[in-house]
C-alpha positions as semicolon CSV with decimal commas, in nm:
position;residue;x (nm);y (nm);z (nm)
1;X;5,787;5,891;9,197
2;X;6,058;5,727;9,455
3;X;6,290;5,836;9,236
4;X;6,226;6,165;9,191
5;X;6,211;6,168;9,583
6;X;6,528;6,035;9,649
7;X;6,713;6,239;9,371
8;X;6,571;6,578;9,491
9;X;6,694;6,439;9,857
10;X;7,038;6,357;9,674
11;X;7,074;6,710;9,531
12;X;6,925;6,905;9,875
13;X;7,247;6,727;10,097
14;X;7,483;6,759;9,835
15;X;7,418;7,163;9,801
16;X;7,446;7,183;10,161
17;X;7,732;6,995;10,218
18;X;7,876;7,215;9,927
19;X;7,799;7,542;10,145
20;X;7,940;7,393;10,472
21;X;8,265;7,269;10,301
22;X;8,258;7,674;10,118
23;X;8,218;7,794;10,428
24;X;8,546;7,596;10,657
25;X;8,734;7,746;10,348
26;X;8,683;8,109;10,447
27;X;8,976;8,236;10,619
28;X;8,917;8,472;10,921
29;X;9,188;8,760;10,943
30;X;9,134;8,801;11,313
31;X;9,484;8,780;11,503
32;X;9,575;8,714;11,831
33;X;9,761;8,935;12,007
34;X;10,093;8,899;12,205
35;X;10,075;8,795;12,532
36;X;10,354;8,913;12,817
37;X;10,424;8,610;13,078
38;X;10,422;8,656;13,460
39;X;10,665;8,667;13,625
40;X;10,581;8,397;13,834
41;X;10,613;8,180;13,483
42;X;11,013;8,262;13,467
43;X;11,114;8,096;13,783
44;X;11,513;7,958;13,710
45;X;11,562;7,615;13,843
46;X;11,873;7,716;14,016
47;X;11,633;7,997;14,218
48;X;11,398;7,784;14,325
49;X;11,419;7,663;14,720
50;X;11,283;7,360;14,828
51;X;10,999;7,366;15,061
52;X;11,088;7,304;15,459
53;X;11,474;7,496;15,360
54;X;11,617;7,803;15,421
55;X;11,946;7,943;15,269
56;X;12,126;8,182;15,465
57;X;12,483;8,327;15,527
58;X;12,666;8,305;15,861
59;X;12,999;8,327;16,087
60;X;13,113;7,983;16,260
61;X;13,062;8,065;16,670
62;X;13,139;7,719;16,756
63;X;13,142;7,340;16,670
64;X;13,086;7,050;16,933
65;X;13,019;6,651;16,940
66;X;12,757;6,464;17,091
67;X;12,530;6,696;17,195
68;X;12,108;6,718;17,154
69;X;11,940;6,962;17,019
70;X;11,573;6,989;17,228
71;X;11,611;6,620;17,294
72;X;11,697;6,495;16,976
73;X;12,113;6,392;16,986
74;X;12,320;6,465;16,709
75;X;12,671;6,338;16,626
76;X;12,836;6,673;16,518
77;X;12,679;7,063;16,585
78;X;12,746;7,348;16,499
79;X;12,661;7,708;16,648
80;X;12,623;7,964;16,354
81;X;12,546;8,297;16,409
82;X;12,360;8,443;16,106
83;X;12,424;8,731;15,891
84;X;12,181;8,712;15,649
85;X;11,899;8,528;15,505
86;X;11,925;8,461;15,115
87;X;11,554;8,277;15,095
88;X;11,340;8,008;15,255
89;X;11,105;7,699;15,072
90;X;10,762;7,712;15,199
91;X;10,630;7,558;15,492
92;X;10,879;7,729;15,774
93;X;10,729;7,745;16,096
94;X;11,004;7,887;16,272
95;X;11,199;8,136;16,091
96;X;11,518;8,283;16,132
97;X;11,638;8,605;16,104
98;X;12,013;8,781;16,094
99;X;12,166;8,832;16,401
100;X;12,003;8,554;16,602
101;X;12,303;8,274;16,704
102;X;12,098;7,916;16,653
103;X;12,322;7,549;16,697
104;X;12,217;7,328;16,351
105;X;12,239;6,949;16,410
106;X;12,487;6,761;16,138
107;X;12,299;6,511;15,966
108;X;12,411;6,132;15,980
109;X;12,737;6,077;15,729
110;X;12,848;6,399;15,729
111;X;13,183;6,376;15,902
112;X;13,405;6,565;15,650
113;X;13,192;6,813;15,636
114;X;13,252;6,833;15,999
115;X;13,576;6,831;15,988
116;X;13,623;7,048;15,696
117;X;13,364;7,317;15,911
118;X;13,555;7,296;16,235
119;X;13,893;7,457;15,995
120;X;13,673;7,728;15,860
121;X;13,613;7,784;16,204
122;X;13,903;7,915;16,291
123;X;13,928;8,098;16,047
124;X;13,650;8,340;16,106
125;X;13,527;8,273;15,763
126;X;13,173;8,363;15,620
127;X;12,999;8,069;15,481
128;X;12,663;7,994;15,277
129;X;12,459;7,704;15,435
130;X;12,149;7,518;15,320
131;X;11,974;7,402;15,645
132;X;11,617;7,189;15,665
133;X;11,389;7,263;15,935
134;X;11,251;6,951;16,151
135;X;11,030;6,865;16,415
136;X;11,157;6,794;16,741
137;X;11,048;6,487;16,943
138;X;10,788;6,702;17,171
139;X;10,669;6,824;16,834
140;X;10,623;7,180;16,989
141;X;10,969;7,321;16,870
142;X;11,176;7,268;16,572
143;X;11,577;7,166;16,491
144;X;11,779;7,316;16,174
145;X;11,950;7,032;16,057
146;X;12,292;7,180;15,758
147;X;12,239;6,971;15,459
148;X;12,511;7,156;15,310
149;X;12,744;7,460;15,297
150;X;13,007;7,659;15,104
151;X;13,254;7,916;15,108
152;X;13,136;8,293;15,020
């Protein structure tokens, strides 16, 4: 009698195993259909602007030594007057906008770039400049410190 048991229990799993593996054989025909990407998704690297920067085109007003800039001293300045705004990271809290004549501190090592500024000065040449906004040391105002800068 135990073996009849067991065999009819043998033959009941294996016939539903059977249907389950029949049935992960189907194939469905549903598709999926094409999906368009954001915008947002096809971001270049090259167009991307770091947070705390702004890029921006401007004239050369003036370049001095020594001077601070709302208490914090700088080696080199420069005052820019600015033409236009290309884009700006996040996290500005004050922003700039074209017309307005600011003085950007030189950051430390940057003494050919100085140099090579104070030529284009004379000049009257437009130039492209990547400046960082930072704190000052009353932590109420802010400095634009040029990280870099071309020739348009």
């Amino acid at each position: 009698m135990n073996k009849i048991i067991s065999v009819l229990l043998i033959v009941i799993f294996f016939s539903c195993k059977s249907n389950s593996i029949a049935q992960e054989k189907e194939k469905s025909n549903t598709s999926k259909e094409k999906t368009e990407l954001s915008q947002f998704n096809r971001i270049d690297e090259s167009t991307r602007i770091a947070p705390g920067t702004v890029h921006l085109t401007g004239l050369v007003l003036g370049t001095s030594k020594n001077k601070a800039i709302c208490g914090k001293p700088y080696a080199e300045t420069a005052t820019i007057k600015v033409e236009s705004i290309r884009g700006s990271g996040s996290g500005i809290v004050s922003q700039i906008a074209s017309g307005q004549e600011i003085t950007f501190g030189f950051l430390k090592g940057h003494f050919k770039d100085f140099e090579t500024l104070q030529q284009k000065h004379d000049d009257n040449q437009e130039l492209f400049f990547i400046v960082q906004e930072g704190l000052c040391l009353g932590m109420n105002q802010t400095v634009y410190e040029i990280l870099s800068f071309s020739i348009q």
